[in-house]
N, C-alpha and C positions, 0 to 999 in steps of 0.2 A: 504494500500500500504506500503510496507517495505522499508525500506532504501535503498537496494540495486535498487528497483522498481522508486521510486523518483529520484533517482541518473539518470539513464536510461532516464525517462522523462526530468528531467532540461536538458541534453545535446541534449535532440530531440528539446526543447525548443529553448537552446542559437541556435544550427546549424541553428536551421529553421529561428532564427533572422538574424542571421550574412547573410542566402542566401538569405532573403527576401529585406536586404537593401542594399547588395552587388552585387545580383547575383553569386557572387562564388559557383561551384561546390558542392553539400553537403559531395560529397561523399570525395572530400579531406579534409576534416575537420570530418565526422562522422567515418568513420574507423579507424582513428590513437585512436579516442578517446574509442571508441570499446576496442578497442585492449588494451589501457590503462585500462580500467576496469579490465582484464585478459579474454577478450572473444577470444575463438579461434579466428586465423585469417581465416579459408575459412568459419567458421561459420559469422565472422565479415563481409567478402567479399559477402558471397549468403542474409544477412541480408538486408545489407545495399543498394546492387540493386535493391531488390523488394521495400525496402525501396525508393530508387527514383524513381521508376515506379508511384508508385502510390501518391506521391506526384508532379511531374512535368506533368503529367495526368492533373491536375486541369489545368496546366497553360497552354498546347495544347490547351484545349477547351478555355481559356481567348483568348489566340494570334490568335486562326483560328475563333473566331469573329471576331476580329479587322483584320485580312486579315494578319496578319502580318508572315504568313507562306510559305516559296516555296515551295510547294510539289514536284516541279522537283526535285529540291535540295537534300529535304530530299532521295525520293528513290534512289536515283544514293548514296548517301552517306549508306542505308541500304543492297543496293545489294552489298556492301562488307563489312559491317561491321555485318550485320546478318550469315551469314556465315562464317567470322570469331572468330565472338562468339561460334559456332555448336562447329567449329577443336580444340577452343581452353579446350571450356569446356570436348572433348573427349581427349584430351591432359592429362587436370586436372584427366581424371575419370582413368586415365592409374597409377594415383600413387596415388587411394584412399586408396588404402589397406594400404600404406604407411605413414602415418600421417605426422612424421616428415620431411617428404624429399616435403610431398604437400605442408605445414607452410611454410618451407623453400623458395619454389619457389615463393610464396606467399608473404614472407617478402621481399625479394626482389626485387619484382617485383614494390611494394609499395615504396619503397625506391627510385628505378627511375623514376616510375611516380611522385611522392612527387614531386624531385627535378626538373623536368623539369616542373611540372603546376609552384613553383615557380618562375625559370625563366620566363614563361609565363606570369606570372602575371609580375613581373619587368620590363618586354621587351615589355609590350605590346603597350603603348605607342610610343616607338621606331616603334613597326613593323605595327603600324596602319599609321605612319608618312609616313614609306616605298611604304606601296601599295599604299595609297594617291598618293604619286607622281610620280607612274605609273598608276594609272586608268587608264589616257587618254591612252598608248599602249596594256594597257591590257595583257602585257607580251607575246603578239604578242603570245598569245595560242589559237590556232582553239576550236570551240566549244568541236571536239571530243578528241581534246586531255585534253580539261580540264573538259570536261566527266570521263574520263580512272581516271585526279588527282584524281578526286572528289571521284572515288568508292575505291582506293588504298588511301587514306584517313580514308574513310571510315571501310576498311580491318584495319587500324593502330590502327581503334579507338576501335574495337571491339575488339581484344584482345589485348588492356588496361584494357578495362573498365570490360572486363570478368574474366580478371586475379585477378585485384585490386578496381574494384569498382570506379573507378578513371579515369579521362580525358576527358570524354566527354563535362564538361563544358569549362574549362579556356582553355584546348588545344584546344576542338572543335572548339570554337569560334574563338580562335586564325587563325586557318588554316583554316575554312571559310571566314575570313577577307583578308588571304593574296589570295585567289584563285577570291575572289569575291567582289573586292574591291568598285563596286558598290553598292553592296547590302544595304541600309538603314541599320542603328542599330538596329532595331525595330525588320525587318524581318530577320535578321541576330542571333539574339536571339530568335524569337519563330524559327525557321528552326533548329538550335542546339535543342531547347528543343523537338521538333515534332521527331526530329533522337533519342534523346536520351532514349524518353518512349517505343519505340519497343526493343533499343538494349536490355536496362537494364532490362526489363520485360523476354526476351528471354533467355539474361543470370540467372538473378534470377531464374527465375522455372527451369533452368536445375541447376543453384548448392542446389535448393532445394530439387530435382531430387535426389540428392548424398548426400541428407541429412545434407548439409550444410545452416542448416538454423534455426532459434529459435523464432517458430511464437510469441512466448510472449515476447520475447527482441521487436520486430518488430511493438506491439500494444501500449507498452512503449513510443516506438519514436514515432512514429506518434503523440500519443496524446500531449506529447510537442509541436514537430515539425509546425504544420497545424495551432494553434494560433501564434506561432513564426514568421512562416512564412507570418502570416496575419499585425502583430504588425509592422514588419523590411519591410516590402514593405509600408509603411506609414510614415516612414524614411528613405526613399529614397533620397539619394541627401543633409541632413542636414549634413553630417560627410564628409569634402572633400576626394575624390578617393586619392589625392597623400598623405593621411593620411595614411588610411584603407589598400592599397593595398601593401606598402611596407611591415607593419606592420605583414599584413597575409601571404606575401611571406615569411618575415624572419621566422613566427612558422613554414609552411611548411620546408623549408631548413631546419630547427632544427629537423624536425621530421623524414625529409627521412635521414640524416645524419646517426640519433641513432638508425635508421633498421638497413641501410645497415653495419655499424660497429659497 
């Protein structure tokens, strides 16, 4: 294995630690750092989705033992965020010819997902405090109107996460919490990850479709990644949240900053 090849694993390594004892997203930590390597970014973007597919794959099959998944939930969140992935990646395929103007859209796009999973992560205790103290009205929303949220959610999250590889965690979770303030933490988190292994799967193989993709970067991380992620879910809970999470907001904000300007 060459330098550059070790390089590639240690960060499938650290991501999969930091997501395994955090839960955070991998995708807003493994793309920025992609990209600091000098990998393209739609090569970085179509990598790093199939890259979460088939890692948060293991964790669907953990949570739907434990029951700890809505399936309602999930498909009312895929019937638009699966289809938002289709338009967005035919969006993307309309400026393949154009490299730079696709990077482009791409850095940017990264840049404000970046900085809003930060505030997500900052705010989330605030907004976990919020729906708390509306469960009991429930926001006075009929089932079918918080159907309609839930698929138009689902539509936001898809081309995020197809653009940038980014959101389905910190934001998903976030805006399942405020819709479903009942929901246990438990199933609240496998229901994000049960949505997130179709989106990201569907997005990945269509930017691999367009050839944005580099299956030996992809075997790199994983191999890190998968013990990572085994080692940081066994440190769960020793490093306090109001540590960790400020800590990972501020590199996020740092990072979509020095995209977007």
């Amino acid at each position: 294995m060459d330098v550059g090849s070790f390089g590639f694993t240690l960060a499938g390594l650290i991501v999969g630690f930091i997501v395994g004892m955090t839960g955070v997203g991998g995708g807003s930590l493994m793309t920025p750092i992609l990209l600091w390597f000098g990998v393209n970014p739609a090569t970085a973007v179509g990598t790093d989705l199939l890259y979460a597919a088939i890692t948060k794959a293991s964790g669907v099959w953990v949570h739907g033992r434990n029951k700890n998944i809505d399936w309602k939930i999930t498909g009312w969140l895929s019937l638009g965020s699966v289809p938002a992935a289709a338009v967005t990646l035919w969006f993307l395929s309309t400026l393949h010819t154009d490299t730079s103007a696709l990077n482009a859209v791409i850095k940017q796009g990264l840049a404000v997902v970046l900085i809003l999973t930060a505030l997500a992560l900052l705010f989330k205790s605030r907004l976990q405090s919020f729906a708390s103290r509306h469960a009991g009205d429930h926001y006075h929303l009929s089932d079918r109107t918080l159907n309609v949220l839930t698929v138009l959610t689902g539509v936001v999250l898809g081309v995020m996460v197809t653009l940038t590889s980014i959101g389905a965690g910190a934001l998903g979770t976030v805006a399942l919490f405020l819709l479903y303030p009942f929901l246990v933490t438990r199933r609240l988190v496998g229901t994000e990850i049960a949505h997130a292994v179709p989106l990201t799967l569907v997005a990945g193989l269509g930017h691999a479709g367009m050839g944005n993709m580099d299956w030996s970067l992809l075997g790199y991380l994983l191999l890190g990644s998968l013990p990572g992620i085994y080692l940081g879910s066994h440190l769960t809970g020793r490093i306090s949240d109001r540590v960790l999470r400020p800590c990972l907001a501020a590199m996020l904000l740092l990072i979509g900053y020095k995209l977007a300007f």
